[in-house]
C-alpha positions as CSV (number, residue, x, y, z in Angstrom):
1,X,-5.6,6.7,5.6
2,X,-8.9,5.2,4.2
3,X,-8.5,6.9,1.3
4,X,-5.0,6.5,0.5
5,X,-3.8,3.9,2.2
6,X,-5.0,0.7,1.1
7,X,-3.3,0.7,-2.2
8,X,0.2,1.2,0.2
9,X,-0.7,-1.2,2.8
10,X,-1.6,-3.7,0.5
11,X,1.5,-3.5,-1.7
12,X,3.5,-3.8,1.2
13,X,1.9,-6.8,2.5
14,X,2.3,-8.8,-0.9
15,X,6.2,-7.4,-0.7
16,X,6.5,-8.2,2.7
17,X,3.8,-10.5,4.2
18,X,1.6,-10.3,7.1
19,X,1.8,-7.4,9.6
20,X,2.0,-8.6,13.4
21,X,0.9,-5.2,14.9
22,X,0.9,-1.6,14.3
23,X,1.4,1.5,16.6
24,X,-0.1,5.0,15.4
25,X,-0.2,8.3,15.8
26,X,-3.6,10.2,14.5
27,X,-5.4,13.8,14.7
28,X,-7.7,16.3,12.9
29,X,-5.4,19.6,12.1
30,X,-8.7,21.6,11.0
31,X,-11.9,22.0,12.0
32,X,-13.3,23.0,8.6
33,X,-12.1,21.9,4.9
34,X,-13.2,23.1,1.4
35,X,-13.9,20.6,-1.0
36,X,-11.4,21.1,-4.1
37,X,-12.7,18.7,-6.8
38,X,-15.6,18.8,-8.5
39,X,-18.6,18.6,-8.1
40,X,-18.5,20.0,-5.0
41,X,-15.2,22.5,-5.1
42,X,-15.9,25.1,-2.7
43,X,-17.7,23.2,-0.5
44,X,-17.1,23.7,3.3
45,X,-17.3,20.8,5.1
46,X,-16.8,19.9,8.8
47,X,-13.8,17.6,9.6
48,X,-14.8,14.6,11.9
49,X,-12.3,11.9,10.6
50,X,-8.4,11.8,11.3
51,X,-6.5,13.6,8.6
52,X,-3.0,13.2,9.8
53,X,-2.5,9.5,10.2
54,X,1.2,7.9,10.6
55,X,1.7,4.0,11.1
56,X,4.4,1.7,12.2
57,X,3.7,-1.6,11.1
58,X,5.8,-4.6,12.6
59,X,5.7,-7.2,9.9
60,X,5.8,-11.2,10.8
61,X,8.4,-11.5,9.3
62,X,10.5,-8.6,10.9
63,X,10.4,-5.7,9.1
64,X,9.4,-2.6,10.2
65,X,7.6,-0.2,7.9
66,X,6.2,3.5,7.9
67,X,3.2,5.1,6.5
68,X,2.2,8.6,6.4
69,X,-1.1,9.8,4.7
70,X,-2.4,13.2,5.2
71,X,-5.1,16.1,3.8
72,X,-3.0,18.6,6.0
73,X,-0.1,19.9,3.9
74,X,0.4,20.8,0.5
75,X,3.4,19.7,-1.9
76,X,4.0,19.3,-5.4
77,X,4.1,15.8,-6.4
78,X,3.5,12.3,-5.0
79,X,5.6,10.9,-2.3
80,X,8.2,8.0,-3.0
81,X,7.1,4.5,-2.4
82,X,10.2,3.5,-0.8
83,X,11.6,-0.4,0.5
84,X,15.1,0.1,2.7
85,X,17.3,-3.1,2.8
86,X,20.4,-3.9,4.5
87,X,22.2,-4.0,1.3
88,X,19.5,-1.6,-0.7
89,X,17.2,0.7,-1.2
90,X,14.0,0.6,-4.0
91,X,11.9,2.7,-4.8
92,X,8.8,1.2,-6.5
93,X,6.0,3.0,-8.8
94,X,3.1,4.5,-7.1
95,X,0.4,1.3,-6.3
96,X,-2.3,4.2,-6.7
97,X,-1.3,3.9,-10.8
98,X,0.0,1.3,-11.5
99,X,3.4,1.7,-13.3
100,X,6.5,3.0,-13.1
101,X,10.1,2.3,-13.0
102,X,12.0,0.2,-10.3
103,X,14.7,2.2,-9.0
104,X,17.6,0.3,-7.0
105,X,20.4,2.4,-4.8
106,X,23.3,0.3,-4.0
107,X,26.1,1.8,-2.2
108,X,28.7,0.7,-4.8
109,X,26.8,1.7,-7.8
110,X,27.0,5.1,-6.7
111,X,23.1,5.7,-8.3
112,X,20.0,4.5,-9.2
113,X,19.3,2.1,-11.4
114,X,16.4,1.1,-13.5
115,X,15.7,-2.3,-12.9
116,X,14.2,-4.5,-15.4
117,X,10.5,-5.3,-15.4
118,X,9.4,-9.2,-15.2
119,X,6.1,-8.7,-16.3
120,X,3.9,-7.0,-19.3
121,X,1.8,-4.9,-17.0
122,X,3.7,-1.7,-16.3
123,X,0.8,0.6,-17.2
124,X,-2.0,1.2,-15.6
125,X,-3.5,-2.6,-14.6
126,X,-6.2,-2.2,-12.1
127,X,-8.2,-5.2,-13.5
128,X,-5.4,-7.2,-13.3
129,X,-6.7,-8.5,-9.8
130,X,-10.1,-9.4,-11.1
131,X,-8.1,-11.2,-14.2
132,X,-6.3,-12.9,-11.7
133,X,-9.5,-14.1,-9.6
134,X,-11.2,-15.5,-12.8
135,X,-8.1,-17.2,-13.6
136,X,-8.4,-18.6,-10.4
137,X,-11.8,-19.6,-10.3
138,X,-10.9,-21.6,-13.6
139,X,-8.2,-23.6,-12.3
140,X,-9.3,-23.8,-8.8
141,X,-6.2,-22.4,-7.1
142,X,-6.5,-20.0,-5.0
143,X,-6.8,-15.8,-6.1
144,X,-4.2,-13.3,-5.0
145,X,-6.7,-10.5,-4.2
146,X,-8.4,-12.5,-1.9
147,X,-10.9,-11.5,1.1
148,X,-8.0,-12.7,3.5
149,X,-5.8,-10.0,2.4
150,X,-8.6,-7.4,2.5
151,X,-9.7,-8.2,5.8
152,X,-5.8,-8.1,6.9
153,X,-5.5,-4.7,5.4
154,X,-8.5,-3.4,6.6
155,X,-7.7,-4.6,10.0
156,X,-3.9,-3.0,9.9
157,X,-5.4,0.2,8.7
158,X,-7.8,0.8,11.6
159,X,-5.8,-0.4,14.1
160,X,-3.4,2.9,13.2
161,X,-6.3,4.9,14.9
162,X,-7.4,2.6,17.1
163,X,-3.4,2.8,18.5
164,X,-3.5,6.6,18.2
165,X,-6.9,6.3,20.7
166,X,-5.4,4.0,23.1
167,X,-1.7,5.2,23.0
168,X,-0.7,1.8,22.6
169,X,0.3,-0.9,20.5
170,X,-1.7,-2.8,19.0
171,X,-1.5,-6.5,18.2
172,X,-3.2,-8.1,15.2
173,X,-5.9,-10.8,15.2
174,X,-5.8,-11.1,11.6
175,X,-2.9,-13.2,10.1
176,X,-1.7,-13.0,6.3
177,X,0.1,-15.7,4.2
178,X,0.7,-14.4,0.7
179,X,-0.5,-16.5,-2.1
180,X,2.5,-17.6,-5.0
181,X,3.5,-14.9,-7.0
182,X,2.0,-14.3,-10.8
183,X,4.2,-16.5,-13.6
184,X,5.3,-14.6,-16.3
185,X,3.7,-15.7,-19.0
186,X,5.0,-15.5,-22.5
187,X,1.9,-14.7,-24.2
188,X,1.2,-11.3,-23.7
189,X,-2.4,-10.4,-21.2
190,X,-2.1,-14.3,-20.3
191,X,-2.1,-15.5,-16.7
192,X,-0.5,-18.3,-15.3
């Protein structure tokens, strides 16, 4: 979850907003793990964090979303980044790289469509935040990637264990009010 997760979490609080509590469920499956990247593949090493973490997040403004991140099984490829809707379902690019389609599902399309992108930065952007917080700092308005949402994030991502530990739910003391959304801007690598 602390590896993984904050690039979810946080995605889903600037879709969604603030996260009111969180219940989670948490465990260790092994004991032992070999290191499979370099430069230490082969590597046993002993297990001593959770590695099988699952979260319900209860979001202010009443959503209710799911995460799963786990070390413990082995697949093939990436897991969807999904958002279900009364009326439709998305699926979004991966926030670990950056780009991707937009998929939407509505029931009388009969499939998924590409949806068209608003802004420039479909490819991999992860200075974008930075570019955003000296764009900021210029213009005195306030950044997007700011230490509120990190502390919010942080604060939704322990609490999963901290749930799991307590087998309870688990109200936040942190609050999250999204900053404006980025302007598309004409002139390409531009901010607001």
């Amino acid at each position: 979850m602390m590896d993984m997760g904050p690039y979810y979490v946080t995605a889903l609080v600037n879709l969604l907003g603030g996260v009111a509590g969180v219940t989670g469920m948490s465990k260790s499956s092994f004991d032992k793990r070999i290191i499979t990247s370099n430069p230490l593949n082969g590597t046993i090493v002993d297990v001593d964090i959770p590695t099988y973490v699952t979260g319900l997040m209860n979001f202010d403004n009443g959503a209710i979303g799911t995460i799963f991140t786990t070390f413990d099984v082995h697949y093939e490829t990436q897991a969807r980044f999904e958002i279900y809707g009364s009326e439709e379902t998305m699926i979004l690019p991966d926030p670990n790289t950056f780009g991707g389609p937009i998929k939407l599902l509505r029931p009388e399309d009969g499939g998924y469509k590409d949806m068209p992108l608003m802004f420039d930065y479909a490819d991999n952007s992860r200075g974008l935040g930075l570019a955003d917080m000296a764009k900021a700092l210029q213009t005195a308005r306030p950044y997007r990637a700011s230490y509120k949402l990190t502390q919010h994030v942080l604060e939704i991502l322990t609490s999963f264990d901290k749930s799991s530990e307590q087998g309870k739910y688990i109200s936040l003391e942190t609050t999250y009010e999204r900053e404006m959304p980025m302007k598309n801007n004409p002139l390409k690598g531009i901010l607001d």
